[in-house]
KENUNU-12785 format. One line per 8 residues: their letters; for each residue x, y, z of C-alpha. Coordinates in steps of 0.02 Angstrom, whole numbers, plus 50000, padded with zeros to 5 digits. Each point is the difference from the previous one (the first is absolute). Layout:
a	X:Y:Z | ... .
//
This chain:
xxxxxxxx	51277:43701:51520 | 50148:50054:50099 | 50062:49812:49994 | 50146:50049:49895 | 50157:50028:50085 | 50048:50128:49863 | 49833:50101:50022 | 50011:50015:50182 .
xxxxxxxx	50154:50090:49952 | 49944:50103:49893 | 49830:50061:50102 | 50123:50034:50164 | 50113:50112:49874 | 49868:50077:49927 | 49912:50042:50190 | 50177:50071:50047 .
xxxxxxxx	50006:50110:49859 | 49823:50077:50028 | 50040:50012:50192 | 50173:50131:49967 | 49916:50084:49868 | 49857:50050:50115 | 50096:50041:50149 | 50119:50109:49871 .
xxxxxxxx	49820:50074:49931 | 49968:50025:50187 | 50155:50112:50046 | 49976:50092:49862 | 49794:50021:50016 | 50064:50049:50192 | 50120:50115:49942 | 49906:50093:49883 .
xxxxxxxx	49847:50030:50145 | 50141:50066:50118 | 50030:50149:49859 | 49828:50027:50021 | 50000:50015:50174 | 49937:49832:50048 | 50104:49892:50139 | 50114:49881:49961 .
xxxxxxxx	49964:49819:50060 | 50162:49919:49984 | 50178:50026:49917 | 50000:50176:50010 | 50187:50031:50069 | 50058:49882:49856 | 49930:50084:49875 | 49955:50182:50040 .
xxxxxxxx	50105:50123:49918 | 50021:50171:50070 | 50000:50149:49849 | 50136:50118:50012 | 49981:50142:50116 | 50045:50171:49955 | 49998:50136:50146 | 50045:50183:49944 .
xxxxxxxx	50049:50117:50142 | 49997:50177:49952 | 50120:50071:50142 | 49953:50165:50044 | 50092:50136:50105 | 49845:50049:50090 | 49880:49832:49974 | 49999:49825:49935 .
xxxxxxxx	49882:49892:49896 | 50008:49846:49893 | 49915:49921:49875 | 50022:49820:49924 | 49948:49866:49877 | 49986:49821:49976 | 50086:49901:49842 | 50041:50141:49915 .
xxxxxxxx	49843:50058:49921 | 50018:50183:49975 | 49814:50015:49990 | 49989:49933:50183 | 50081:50118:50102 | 49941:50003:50194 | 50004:50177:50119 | 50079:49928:50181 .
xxxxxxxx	49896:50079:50120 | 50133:50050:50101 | 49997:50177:49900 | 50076:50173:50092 | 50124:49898:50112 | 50106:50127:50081 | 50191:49984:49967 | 50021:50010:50171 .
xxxxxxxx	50090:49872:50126 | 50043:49989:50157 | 50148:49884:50065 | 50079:49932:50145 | 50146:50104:50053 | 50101:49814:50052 | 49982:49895:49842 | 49932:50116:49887 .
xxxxxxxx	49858:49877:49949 | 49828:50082:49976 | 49876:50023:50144 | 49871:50076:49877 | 49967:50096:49866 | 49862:50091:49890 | 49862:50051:50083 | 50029:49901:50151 .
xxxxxxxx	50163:50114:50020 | 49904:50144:50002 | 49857:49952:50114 | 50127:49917:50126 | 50140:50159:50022 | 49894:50102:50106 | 49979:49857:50113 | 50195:49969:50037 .
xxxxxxxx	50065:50062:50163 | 50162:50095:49998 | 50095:49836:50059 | 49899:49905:49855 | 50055:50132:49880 | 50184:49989:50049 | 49989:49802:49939 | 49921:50047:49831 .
xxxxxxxx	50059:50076:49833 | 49850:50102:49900 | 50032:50032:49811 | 49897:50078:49839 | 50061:50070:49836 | 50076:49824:50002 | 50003:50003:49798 | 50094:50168:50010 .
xxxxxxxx	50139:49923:50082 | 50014:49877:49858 | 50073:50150:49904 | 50147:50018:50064 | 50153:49927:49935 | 50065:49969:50195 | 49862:49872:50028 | 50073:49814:49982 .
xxxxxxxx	50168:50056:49955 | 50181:50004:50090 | 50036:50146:50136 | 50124:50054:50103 | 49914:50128:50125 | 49932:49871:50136 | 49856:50130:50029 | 49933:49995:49817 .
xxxxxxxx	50037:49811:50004 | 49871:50006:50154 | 49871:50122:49917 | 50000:49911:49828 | 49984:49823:50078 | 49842:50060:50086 | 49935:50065:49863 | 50043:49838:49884 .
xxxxxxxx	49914:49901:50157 | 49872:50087:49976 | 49951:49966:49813 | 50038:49828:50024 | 49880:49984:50133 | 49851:50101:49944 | 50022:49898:49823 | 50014:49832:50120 .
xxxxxxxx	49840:50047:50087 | 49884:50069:49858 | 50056:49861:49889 | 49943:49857:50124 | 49832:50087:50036 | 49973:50017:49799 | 50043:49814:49983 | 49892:49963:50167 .
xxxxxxxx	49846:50088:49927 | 50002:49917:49851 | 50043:49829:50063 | 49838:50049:50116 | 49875:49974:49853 | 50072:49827:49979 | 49909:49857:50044 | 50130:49866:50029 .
xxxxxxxx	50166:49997:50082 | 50071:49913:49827 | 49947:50159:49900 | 50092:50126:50089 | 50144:50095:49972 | 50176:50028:50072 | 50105:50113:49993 | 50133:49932:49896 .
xxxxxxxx	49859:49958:49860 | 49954:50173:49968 | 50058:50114:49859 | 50042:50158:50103 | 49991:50167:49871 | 50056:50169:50076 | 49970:50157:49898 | 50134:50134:50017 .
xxxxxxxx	50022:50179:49936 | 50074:49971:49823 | 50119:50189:50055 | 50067:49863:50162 | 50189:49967:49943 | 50066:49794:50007 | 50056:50015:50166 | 49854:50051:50086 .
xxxxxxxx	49902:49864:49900 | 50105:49884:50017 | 50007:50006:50184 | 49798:50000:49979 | 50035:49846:49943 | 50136:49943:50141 | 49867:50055:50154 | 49842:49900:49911 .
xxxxxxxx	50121:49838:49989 | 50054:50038:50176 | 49801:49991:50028 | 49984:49843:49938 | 49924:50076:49829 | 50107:49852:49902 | 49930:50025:49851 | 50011:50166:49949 .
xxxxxxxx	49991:50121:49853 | 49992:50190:49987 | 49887:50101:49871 | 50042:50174:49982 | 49817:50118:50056 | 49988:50101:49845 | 50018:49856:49900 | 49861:49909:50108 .
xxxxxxxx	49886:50132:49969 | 50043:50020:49817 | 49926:49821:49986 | 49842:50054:50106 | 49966:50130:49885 | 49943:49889:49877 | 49898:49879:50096 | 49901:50165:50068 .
xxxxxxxx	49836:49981:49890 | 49933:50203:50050 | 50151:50076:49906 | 49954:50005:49800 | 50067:49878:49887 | 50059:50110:49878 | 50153:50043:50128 | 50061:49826:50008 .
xxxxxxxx	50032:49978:49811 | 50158:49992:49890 | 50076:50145:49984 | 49950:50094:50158 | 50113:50099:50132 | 49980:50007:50158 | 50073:50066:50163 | 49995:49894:50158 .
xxxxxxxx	49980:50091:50165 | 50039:49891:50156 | 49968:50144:50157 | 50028:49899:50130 | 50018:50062:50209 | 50188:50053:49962 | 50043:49972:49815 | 49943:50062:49832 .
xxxxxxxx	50054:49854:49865 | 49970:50048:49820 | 50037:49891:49823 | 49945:50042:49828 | 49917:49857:49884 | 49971:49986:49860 | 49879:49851:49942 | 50068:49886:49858 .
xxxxxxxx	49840:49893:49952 | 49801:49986:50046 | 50063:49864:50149 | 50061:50100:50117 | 50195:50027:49974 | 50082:50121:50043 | 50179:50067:49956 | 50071:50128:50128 .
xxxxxxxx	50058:50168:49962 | 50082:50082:50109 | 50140:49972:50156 | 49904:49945:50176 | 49943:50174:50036 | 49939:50089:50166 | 50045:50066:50182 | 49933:50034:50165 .
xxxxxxxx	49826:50078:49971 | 49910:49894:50061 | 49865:50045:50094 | 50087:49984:50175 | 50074:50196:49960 | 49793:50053:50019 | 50002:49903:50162 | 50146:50074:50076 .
xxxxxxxx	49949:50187:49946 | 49836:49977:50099 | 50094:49930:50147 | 50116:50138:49989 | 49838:50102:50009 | 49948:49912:50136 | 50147:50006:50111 | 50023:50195:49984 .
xxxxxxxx	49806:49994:50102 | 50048:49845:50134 | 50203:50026:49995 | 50113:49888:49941 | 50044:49919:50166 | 49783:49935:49991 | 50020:49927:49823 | 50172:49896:50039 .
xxxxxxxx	49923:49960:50167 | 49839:49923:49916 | 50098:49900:49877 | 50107:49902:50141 | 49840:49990:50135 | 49838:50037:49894 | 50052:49922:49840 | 49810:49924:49966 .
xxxxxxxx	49942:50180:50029 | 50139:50072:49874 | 49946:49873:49858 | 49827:50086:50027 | 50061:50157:49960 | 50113:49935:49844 | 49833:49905:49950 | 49899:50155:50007 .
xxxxxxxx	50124:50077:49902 | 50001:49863:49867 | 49794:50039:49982 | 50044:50174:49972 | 50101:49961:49869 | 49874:49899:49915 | 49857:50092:50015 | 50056:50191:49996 .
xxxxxxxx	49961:50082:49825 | 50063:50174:50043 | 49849:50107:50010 | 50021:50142:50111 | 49829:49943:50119 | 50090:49809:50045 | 50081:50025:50174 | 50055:49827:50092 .
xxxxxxxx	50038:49965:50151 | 50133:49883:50073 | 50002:49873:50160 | 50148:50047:50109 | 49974:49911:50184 | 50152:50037:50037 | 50047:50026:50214 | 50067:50197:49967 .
xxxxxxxx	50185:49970:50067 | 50097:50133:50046 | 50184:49965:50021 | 50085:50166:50018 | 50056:50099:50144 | 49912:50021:50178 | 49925:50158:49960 | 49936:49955:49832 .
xxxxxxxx	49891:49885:50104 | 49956:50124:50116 | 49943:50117:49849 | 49895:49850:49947 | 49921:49976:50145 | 49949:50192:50033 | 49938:49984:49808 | 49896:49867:50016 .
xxxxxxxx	49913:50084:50179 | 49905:50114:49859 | 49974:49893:49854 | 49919:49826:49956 | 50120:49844:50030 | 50032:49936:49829 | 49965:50152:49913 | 50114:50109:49890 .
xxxxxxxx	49997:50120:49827 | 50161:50040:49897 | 50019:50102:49873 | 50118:49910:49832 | 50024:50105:49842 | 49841:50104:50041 | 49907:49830:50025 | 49909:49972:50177 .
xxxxxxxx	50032:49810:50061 | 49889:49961:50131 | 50037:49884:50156 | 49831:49941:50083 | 49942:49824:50066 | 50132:49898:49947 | 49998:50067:49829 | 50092:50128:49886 .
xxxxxxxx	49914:50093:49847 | 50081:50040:49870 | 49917:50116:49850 | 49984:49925:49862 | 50109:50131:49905 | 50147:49974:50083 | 49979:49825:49969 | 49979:50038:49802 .
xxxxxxxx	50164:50077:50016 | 50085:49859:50096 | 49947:49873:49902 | 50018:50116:49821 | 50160:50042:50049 | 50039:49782:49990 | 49902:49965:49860 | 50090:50147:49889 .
xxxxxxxx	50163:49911:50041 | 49946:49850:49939 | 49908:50098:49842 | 50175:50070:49965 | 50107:49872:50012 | 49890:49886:49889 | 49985:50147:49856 | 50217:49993:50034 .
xxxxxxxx	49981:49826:49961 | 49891:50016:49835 | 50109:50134:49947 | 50177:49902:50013 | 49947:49843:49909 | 49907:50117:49867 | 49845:49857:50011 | 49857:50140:49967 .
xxxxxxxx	49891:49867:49928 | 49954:49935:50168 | 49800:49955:49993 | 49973:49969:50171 | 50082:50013:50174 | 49942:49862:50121 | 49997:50043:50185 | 50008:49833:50133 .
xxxxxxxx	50048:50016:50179 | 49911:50050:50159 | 50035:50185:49943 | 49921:49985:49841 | 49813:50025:50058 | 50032:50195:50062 | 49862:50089:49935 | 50137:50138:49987 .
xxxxxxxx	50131:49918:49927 | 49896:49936:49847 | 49907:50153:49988 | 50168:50085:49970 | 50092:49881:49886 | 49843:49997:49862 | 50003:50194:50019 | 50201:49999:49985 .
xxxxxxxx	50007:49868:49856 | 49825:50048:49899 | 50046:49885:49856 | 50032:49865:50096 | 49891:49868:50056 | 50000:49992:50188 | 49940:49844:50098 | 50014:49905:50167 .
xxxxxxxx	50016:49813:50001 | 49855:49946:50085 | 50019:49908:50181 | 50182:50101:49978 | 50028:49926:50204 | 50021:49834:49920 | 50067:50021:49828 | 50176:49976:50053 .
xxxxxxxx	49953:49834:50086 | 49887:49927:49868 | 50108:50060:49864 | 50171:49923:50065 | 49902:49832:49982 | 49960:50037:49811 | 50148:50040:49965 | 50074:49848:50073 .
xxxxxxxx	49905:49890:49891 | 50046:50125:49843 | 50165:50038:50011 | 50014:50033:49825 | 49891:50130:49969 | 50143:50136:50064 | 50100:49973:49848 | 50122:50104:50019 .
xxxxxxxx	50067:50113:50158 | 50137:50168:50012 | 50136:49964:50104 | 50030:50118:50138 | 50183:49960:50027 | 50150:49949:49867 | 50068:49831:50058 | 50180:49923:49956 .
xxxxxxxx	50094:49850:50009 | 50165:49948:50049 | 50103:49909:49870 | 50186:49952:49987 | 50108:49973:49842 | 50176:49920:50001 | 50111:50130:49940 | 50217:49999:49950 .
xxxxxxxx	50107:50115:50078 | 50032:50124:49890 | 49785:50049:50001 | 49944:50146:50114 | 49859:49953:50123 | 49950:50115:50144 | 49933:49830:50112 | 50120:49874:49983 .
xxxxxxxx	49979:49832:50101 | 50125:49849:50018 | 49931:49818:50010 | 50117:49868:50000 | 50135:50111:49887 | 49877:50053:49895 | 49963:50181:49970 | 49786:50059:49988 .
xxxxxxxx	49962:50160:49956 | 49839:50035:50106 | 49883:50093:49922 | 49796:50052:50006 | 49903:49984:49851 | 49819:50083:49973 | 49862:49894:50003 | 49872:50124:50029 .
xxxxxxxx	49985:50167:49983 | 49871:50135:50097 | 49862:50016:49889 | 50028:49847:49886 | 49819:49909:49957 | 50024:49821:50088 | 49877:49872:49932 | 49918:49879:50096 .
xxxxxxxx	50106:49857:49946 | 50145:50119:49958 | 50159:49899:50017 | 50198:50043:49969 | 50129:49872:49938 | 50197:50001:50074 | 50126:49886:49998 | 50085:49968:50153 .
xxxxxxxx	50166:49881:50012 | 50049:49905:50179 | 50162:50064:50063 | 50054:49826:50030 | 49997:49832:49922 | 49910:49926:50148 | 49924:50131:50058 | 49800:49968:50067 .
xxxxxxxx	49919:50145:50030 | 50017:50177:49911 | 49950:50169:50093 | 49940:50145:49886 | 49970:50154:50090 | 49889:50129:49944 | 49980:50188:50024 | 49876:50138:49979 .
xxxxxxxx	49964:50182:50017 | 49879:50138:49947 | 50133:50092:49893 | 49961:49966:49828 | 50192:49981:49940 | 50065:49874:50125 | 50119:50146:50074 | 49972:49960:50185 .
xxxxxxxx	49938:49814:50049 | 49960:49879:50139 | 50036:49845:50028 | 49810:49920:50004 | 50023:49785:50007 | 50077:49860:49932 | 49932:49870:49877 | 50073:49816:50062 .
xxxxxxxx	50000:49870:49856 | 50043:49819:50074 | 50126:49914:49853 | 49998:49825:50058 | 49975:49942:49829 | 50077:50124:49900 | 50176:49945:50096 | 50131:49999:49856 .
xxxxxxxx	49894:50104:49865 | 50112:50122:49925 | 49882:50056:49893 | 49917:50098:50145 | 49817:50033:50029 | 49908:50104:49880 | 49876:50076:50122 | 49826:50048:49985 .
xxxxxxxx	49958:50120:50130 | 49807:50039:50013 | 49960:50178:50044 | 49848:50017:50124 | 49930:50171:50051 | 49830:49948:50062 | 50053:50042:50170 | 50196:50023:50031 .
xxxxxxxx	50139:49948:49889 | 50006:49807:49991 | 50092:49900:49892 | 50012:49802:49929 | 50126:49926:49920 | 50014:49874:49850 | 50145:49914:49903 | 49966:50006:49828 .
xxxxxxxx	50137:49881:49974 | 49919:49871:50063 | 49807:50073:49991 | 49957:50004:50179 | 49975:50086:50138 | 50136:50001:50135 | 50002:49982:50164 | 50027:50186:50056 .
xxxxxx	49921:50103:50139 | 49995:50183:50033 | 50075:50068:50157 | 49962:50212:50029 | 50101:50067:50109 | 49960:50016:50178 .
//
């Protein structure tokens, strides 16, 4: 049968053939059972692919959380279970590299000797710091230099350490070593105020790289939650159709970020309104008028005391204070009371202390009364009472300034067909609060974005995978660009520079204006000629300021354009510049000379 010399031949071929196509059947048989959670027998590093991984950190000023997602499927969006991370680090004094942070912070500061606490640096409010136009940028007084380097330390650090325990936890439900992540295959997103200017996000952006967040993007919080608001299935449909305005509230710890939509179709685009809107009310202003409160019962001297020696002990008391918030609806019967552990430290003169101590011979140790505005505060046990009508009028007195500035808002842009205000942010579930904006604003529908803690962090990774449904953004700033024209003698220029004999008249043209309506793929077209025959690289600076006309500018980068291959071309370059406003002015260029995009890079100023 298999005498045949040709047949042979043909049967081992034929063998071969079936053998690769069932070991090819095989990988892929094995690969399909590892998706469904099945181990892997052989091949797997070959031919395992990893999905993308998104993290979103939503950066607070008082806590921390993240959420993230795998491929890019906006419908799978995970909560990290680090939640309520305190912004909080502490660092070695020496190298300014983090001992710890978070919670571990906290616990641990109490337990430092005064030696110990001579070797360490303890910071909070780290996000605060961020705005501040000092932070990252040239000084000249050495002790500011000093102070802002600590503080830039700081957020580099506390970014450094909660982004490798994100990546570590979710590495942690990983089976195999080949399946986990580093940290240069992550897509880092970091939501900012949308109010922040480009400096302070920008440098954002400096201290994550300097945290080895390489890949990194920024999505702006109001935006973020804007893009929650329709994925949240408890608010009615009919608010999320075309043709509906609505008010975004972001009340966040420090700032109050406001934009005006307006939805464009029955998908869930949205054109903005209005200017990035807002100021500090946030709902750290309620915190520090209780404090204030506080210290007027246990002195001043107690309260500073407790945050440098019984810091765990002082978040208790802002913590208490943040339930208070939440859960206080302003009837006249609601009295709370407030943990204050605090070691009563009395740091004035020798016979204050002997006052004290004759005092305390005929009362209780640790308890006190004072009398505020006709209010009594009581001292007792380790805690202070407050009635609950002097915390109505602490916390109405916040919430009317936020009430007033928004009806400011409504009443510049004229907008009085708003449907619906939106409120997101850990401020945003005060009984109080909402209980006065639907009583302020009757005809308006009033709602909270449900799981508000987390909108900003869920949201920043919807809107990183739609990007196009903010069509269109106000500029907060008017933003220029420096050209120069070849000019005779006998023409009258007020900037006149000399290149090689030849006279430039410098001058800086508009490209935006405050106010203008910049849409997502908004783009501006120039024509810019090399000084030089040979020249291989031009430099176009721009500027920007918040004044409308252009009167008073600053210089704000430089656009470099590498001309390698455009040595020669006296036609010049007919440049495309693409406007992009979806989280600080960023530009790309294009020759559309030639049709393509050049080789340019952006470079802010430092």
């Amino acid at each position: 049968m298999f005498n045949n010399l040709n047949t042979q031949k043909l049967c081992i071929y034929f063998l071969a053939y079936i053998l690769l196509k069932t070991k090819n059947y095989i990988i892929e048989l094995e690969k399909l059972n590892y998706v469904k959670g099945k181990k892997l027998n052989f091949f797997e590093e070959n031919y395992f692919q990893k999905e993308k991984l998104y993290i979103s950190i939503d950066f607070g000023n008082y806590k921390c959380r993240y959420a993230y997602n795998f491929g890019g499927n906006k419908n799978a969006i995970y909560e990290g279970k680090m939640q309520s991370i305190p912004s909080v680090i502490i660092l070695n004094k020496s190298s300014y590299t983090a001992k710890n942070y978070g919670w571990k912070s906290i616990h641990s500061i109490e337990n430092y000797n005064e030696n110990e606490k001579n070797q360490i640096i303890f910071l909070n409010n780290l996000k605060l710091n961020l705005y501040n136009k000092k932070i990252g940028q040239k000084l000249d007084d050495k002790e500011i230099i000093s102070i802002e380097y600590t503080k830039s330390k700081g957020i580099i650090e506390f970014l450094r350490s909660f982004s490798d325990d994100a990546l570590e936890e979710i590495n942690s439900f990983k089976k195999n070593e080949y399946e986990k992540y580093n940290k240069s295959e992550v897509n880092w997103i970091i939501s900012t105020p949308k109010i922040w200017d480009d400096y302070s996000k920008l440098n954002l952006i400096k201290f994550g790289k300097e945290a080895g967040m390489n890949n990194i993007d920024l999505v702006l919080e109001p935006e973020a939650a804007t893009l929650s608001f329709f994925y949240d299935k408890f608010i009615d449909i009919k608010y999320k159709q075309e043709g509906q305005y609505f008010m975004m509230i972001d009340l966040g710890e420090y700032i109050c970020d406001i934009t005006i939509n307006e939805i464009i179709d029955n998908l869930g685009t949205v054109k903005q309104l209005s200017l990035p809107l807002g100021d500090t009310f946030g709902s750290m202003n309620i915190n520090n008028d209780l404090m204030d409160i506080i210290k007027l019962v246990l002195g001043n001297d107690t309260i500073e005391e407790a945050k440098n020696k019984q810091f765990e002990e002082y978040l208790q008391t802002l913590e208490d204070i943040e339930k208070i918030k939440k859960k206080f609806t302003g009837a006249e019967t609601e009295n709370f009371e407030i943990y204050a552990k605090f070691k009563r430290n009395i740091t004035h003169s020798f016979w204050k202390k002997v006052y004290k101590f004759f005092v305390s011979l005929f009362k209780k140790d640790n308890k006190d009364s004072f009398n505020y505005h006709n209010y009594t505060i009581k001292f007792d046990n380790y805690k202070v009472y407050i009635p609950g009508l002097l915390i109505k009028e602490v916390i109405k007195n916040r919430v009317n300034q936020i009430i007033k500035y928004v009806t400011r808002v409504i009443d510049a842009y004229k907008i009085y067909n708003i449907n619906h205000i939106i409120l997101t942010g850990g401020y945003s579930n005060s009984k109080i609060l909402i209980n006065e904006f639907r009583k302020t604003f009757n005809n308006i529908h009033i709602s909270v974005l449900v799981n508000q803690e987390n909108s900003i962090s869920k949201g920043a990774l919807i809107y990183t995978f739609n990007k196009n449904k903010i069509v269109s953004r106000i500029s907060q700033n008017s933003y220029g660009i420096e050209t120069y024209r070849i000019i005779d003698d006998n023409e009258t220029c007020h900037n006149i520079k000399k290149i090689k004999n030849i006279k430039y008249c410098q001058k800086i043209e508009h490209l935006i204006k405050r106010g203008d309506t910049i849409f997502y793929d908004s783009s501006i077209q120039k024509i810019i000629n090399p000084y030089l025959e040979n020249q291989d690289e031009i430099n176009i600076n721009f500027y920007k300021t918040q004044n409308k006309h252009f009167n008073d500018f600053d210089y704000f980068g430089t656009l470099k354009i590498r001309l390698n291959e455009y040595i020669n071309n006296k036609n010049g370059i007919k440049l495309k510049i693409l406007i992009d406003l979806s989280k600080y002015f960023n530009i790309n260029a294009y020759d559309l000379f030639k049709n393509k995009k050049l080789n340019s890079s952006f470079h802010p100023k430092n």
